[in-house]
C-alpha positions as CSV (number, residue, x, y, z in Angstrom):
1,X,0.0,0.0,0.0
2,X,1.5,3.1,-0.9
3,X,1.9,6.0,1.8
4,X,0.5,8.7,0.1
5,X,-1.9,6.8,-2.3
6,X,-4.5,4.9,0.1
7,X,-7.0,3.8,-1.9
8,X,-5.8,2.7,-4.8
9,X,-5.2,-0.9,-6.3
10,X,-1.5,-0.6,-7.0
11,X,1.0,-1.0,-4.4
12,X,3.9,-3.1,-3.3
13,X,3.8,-6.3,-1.2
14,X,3.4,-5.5,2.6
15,X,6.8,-7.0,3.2
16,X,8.1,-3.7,2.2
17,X,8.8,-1.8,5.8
18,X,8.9,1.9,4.5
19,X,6.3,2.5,1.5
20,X,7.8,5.6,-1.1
21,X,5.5,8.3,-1.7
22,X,4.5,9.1,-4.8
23,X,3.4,12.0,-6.7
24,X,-0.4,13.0,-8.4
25,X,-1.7,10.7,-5.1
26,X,-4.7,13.3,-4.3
27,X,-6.0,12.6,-7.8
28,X,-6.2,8.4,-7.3
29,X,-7.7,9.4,-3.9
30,X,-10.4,12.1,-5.3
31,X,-11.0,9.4,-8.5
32,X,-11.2,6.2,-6.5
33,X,-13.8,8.6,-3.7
34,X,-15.8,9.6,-6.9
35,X,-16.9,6.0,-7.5
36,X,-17.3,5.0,-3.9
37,X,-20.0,7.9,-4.0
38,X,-21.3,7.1,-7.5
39,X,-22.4,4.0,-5.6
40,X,-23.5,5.1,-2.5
41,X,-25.6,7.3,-4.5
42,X,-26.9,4.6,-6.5
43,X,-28.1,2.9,-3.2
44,X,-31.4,3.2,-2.0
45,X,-31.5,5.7,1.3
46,X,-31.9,3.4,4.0
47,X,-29.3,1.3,3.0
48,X,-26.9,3.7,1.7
49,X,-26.8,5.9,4.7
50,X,-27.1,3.4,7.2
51,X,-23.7,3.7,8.4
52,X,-22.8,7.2,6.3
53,X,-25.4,10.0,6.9
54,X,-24.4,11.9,3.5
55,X,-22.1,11.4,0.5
56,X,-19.1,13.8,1.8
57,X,-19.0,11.6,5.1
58,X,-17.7,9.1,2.6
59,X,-15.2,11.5,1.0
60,X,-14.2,12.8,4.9
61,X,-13.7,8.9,6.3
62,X,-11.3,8.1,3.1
63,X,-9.3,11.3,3.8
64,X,-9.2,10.1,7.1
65,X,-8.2,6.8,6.3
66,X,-5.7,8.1,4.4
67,X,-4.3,10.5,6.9
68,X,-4.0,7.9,9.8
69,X,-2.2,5.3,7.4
70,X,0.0,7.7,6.7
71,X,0.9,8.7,10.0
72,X,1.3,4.9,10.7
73,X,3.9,4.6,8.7
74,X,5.8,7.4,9.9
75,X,5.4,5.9,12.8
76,X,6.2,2.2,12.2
77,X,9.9,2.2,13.1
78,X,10.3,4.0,16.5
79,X,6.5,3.6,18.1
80,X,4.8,1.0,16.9
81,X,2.1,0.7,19.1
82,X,1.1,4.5,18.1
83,X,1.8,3.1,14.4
84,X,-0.6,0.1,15.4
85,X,-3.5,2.6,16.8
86,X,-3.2,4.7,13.7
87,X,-3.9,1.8,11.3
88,X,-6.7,0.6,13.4
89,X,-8.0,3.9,13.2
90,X,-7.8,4.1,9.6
91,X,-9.1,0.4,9.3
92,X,-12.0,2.0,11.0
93,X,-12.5,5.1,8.7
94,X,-12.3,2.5,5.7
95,X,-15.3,0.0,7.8
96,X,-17.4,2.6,7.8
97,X,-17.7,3.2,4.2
98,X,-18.0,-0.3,3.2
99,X,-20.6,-0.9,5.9
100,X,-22.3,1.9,4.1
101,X,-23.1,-0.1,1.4
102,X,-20.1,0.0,-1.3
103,X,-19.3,-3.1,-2.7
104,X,-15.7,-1.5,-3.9
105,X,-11.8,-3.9,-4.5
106,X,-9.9,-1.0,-4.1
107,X,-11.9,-0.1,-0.5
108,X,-11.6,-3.8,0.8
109,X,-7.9,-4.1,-0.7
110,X,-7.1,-1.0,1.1
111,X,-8.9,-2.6,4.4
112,X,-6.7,-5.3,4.2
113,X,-3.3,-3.6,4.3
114,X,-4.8,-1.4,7.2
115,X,-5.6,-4.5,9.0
116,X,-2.7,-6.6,8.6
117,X,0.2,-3.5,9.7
118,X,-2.1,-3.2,12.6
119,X,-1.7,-7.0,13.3
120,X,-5.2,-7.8,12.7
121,X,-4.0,-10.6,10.1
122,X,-7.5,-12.6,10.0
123,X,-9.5,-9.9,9.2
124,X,-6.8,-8.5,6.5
125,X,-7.2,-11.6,4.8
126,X,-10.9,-11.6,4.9
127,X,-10.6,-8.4,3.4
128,X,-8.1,-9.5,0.6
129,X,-10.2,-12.5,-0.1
130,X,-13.5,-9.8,-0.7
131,X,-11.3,-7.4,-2.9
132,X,-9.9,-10.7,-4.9
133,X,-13.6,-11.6,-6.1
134,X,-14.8,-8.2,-6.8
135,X,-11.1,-8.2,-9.1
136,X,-9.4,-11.5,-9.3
137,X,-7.0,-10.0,-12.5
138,X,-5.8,-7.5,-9.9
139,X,-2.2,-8.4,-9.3
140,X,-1.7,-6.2,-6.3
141,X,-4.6,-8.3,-4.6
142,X,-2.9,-11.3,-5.3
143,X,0.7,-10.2,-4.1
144,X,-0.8,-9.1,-0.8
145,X,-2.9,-12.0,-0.5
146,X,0.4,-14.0,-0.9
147,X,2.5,-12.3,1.5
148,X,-0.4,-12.0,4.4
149,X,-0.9,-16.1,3.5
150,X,2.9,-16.7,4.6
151,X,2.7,-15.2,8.1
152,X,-0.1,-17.4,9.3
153,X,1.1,-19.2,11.8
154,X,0.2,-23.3,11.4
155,X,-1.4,-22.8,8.1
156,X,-2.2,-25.9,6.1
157,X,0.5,-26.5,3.6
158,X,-2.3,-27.8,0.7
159,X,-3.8,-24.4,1.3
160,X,-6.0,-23.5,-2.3
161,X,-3.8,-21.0,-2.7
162,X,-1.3,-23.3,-3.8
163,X,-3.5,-25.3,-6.3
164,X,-3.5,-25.9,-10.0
165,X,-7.1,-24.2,-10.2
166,X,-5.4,-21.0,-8.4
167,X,-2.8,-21.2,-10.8
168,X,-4.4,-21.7,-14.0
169,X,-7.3,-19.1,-13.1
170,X,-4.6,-16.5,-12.8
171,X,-4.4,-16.8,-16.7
172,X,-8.5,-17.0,-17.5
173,X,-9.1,-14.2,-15.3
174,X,-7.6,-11.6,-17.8
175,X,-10.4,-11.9,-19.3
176,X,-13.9,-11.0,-17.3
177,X,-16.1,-14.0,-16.7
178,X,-19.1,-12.6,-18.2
179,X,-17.2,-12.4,-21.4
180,X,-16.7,-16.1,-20.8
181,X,-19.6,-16.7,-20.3
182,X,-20.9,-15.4,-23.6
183,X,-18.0,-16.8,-26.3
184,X,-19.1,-20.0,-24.2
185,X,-23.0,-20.0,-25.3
186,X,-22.0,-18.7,-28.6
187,X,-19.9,-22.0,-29.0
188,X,-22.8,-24.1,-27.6
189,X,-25.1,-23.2,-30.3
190,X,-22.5,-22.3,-32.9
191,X,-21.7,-26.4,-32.2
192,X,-25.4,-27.3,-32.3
193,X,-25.8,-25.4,-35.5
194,X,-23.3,-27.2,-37.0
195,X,-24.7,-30.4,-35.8
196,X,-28.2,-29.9,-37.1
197,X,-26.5,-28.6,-40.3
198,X,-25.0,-31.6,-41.5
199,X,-28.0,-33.7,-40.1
200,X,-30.3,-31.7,-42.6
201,X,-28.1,-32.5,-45.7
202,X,-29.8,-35.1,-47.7
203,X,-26.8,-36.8,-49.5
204,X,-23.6,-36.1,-46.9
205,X,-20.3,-36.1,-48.3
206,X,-19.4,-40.0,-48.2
207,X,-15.7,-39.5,-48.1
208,X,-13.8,-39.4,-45.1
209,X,-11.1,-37.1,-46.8
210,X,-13.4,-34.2,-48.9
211,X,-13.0,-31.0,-47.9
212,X,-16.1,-30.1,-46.9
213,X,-16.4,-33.2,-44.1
214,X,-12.7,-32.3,-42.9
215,X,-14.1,-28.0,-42.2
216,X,-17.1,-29.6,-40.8
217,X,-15.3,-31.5,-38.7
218,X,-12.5,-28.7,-37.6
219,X,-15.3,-26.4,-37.3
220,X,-17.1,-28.8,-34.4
221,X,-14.1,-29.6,-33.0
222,X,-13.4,-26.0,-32.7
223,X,-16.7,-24.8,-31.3
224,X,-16.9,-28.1,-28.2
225,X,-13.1,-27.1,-27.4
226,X,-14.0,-23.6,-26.7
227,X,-17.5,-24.0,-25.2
228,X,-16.4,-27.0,-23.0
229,X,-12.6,-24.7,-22.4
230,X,-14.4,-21.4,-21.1
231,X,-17.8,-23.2,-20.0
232,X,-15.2,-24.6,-17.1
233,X,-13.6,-21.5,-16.3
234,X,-17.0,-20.0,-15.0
235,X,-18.0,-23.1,-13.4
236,X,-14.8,-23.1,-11.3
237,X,-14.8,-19.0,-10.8
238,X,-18.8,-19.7,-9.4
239,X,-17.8,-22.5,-7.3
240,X,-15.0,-20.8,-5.6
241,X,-16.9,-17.5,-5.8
242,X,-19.2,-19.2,-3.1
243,X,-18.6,-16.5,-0.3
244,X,-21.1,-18.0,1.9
245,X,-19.0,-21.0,2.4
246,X,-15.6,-19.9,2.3
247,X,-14.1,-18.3,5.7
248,X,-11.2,-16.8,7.6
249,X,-10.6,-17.5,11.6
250,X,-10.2,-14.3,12.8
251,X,-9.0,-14.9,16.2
252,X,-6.1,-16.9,17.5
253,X,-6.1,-19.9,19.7
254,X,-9.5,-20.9,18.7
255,X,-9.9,-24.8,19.3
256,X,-12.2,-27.0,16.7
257,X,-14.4,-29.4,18.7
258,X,-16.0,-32.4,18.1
259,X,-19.6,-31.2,18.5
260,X,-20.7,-27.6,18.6
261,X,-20.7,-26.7,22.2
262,X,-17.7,-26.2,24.6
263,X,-18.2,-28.9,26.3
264,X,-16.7,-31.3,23.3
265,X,-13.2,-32.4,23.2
266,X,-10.5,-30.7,21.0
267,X,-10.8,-32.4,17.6
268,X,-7.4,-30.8,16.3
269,X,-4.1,-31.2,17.9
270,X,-3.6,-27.8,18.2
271,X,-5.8,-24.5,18.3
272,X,-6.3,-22.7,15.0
273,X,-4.8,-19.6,14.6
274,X,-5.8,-15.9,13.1
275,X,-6.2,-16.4,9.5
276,X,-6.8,-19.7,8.8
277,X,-9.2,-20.0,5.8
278,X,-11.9,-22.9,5.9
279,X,-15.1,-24.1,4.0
280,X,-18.1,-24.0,6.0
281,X,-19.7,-27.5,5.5
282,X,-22.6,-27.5,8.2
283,X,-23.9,-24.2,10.5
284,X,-26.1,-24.5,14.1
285,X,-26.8,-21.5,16.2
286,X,-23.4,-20.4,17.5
287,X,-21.5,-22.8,15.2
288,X,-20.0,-23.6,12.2
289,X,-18.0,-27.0,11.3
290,X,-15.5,-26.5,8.9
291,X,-13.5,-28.3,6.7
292,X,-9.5,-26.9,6.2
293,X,-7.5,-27.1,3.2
294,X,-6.0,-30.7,4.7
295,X,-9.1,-32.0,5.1
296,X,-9.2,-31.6,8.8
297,X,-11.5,-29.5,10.4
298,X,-14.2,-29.4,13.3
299,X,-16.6,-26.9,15.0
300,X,-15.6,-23.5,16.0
301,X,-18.0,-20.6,17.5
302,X,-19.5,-18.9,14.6
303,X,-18.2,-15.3,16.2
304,X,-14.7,-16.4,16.1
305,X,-15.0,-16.4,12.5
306,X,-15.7,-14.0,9.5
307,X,-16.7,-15.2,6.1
308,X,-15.7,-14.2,2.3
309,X,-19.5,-13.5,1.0
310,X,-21.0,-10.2,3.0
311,X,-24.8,-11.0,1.6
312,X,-27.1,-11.8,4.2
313,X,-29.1,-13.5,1.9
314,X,-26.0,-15.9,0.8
315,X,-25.3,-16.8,4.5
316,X,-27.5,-19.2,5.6
């Protein structure tokens, strides 16, 4: 995240200690607050001012936002616990306009640096996770995502992070999964076209080796490559796009159980610590077991946790 530049979608890992400064920042800041208000007016009013009163609250808690991250990393090297209230504080300034309705990467990205150089590792990665799915082509999301990953303590070492899906959807994400989505149907029905094309011919081409039977041919092989090719892209971006079940623990020392009360026994050798991602396979009041990316897993208590998907309706 870059000193000067707070809410923008550029910036180097976190691993860097002292973030440059760089010039033209107030113009990101003013560009990236225009949209956050473009959306917050395109809210209806209970919803949009729930947490934000009026548009130039918005504006005022990203200045803030800005101002306290700024001052954190002034501060990082000699007083770090000042440097560790400031980007809480600026954490805070950023909550508020997301709680106010904004469904923004660059908001949530910038959440998740605040969070992890105030320590707050689980909920930084929660907020990565949020600003990956809103922009999974953004490499700055990635990198950050990356680095926060690497300083969870006892994380699984299969973690999906690490997976050939992960790795090959870094390449299919360039392009936007709606425009997947529609070459895909277009190949579907250039395919059954084709099919019902050559079925209508009365007299079809007997030999194997006539032009007109091998384009035919190259033509459906084309169109089932492509349609079956970026058909499975979207399948696997809406399957891992489930929010609802994906999760973060944000608390450390937070022992899985074998049932969901307290009184179960430990079901994991060891308690599981801040930033741990799961999948939520089964929820009861004040619970949720999950399932890690080893394959072990348990019941934790529901408020220990935070999960990817902020939709009420997606929750259940």
């Amino acid at each position: 995240m870059k000193s000067s530049n707070h809410v923008t979608t550029r910036a180097p890992r976190l691993g860097d200690q002292v973030d440059p400064p760089r010039s033209g920042s107030r113009r990101v800041l003013a560009s990236i607050a225009s949209l956050a208000l473009l959306i917050i007016a395109a809210l209806p009013a209970t919803r949009a001012h729930a947490a934000l009163h009026r548009p130039d609250e918005a504006l005022q808690s990203l200045r803030r936002a800005e101002s306290e991250y700024d001052r954190g990393m002034e501060l990082l090297a000699g007083r770090p616990e000042e440097a560790k209230a400031s980007f809480l504080a600026s954490a805070a300034e950023l909550e508020a306009v997301v709680a106010s309705g904004v469904r923004n990467a660059g908001l949530q990205y910038n959440l998740g640096n605040a969070l992890v150089r105030a320590g707050d590792l689980g909920g930084g990665i929660l907020a990565y996770l949020r600003a990956r799915d809103l922009a999974p082509a953004d490499p700055s999301i990635a990198a950050n995502l990356a680095h926060a990953r690497t300083l969870v303590v006892g994380r699984p070492s299969t973690a999906s992070d690490s997976s050939l899906v992960d790795r090959l959807a870094s390449w299919w994400h360039v392009v936007p999964i709606r425009t997947r989505a529609a070459i895909a149907v277009g190949a579907w029905i250039a395919l059954c076209l084709l099919a019902a094309w050559r079925a209508s011919l009365v007299a079809p081409a007997a030999d194997p080796g006539s032009r007109s039977r091998q384009a035919w041919i190259a033509a459906i092989v084309a169109s089932l490559v492509v349609a079956v090719g970026l058909g499975g892209t979207v399948l696997a971006d809406l399957v891992a796009r489930d929010g609802s079940r994906r999760g973060v623990v944000l608390e450390g020392g937070v022992v899985a159980r074998k049932g969901n009360g307290d009184g179960f026994e430990p079901q994991l050798a060891s308690p599981l610590s801040a930033g741990v991602e799961f999948t939520a396979i089964e929820r009861r009041p004040g619970w949720v077991a999950i399932r890690l990316a080893d394959g072990s897993g348990g019941w934790v208590p529901e408020r220990s946790v935070g999960f990817v998907s902020t939709d009420p309706a997606s929750s259940g």
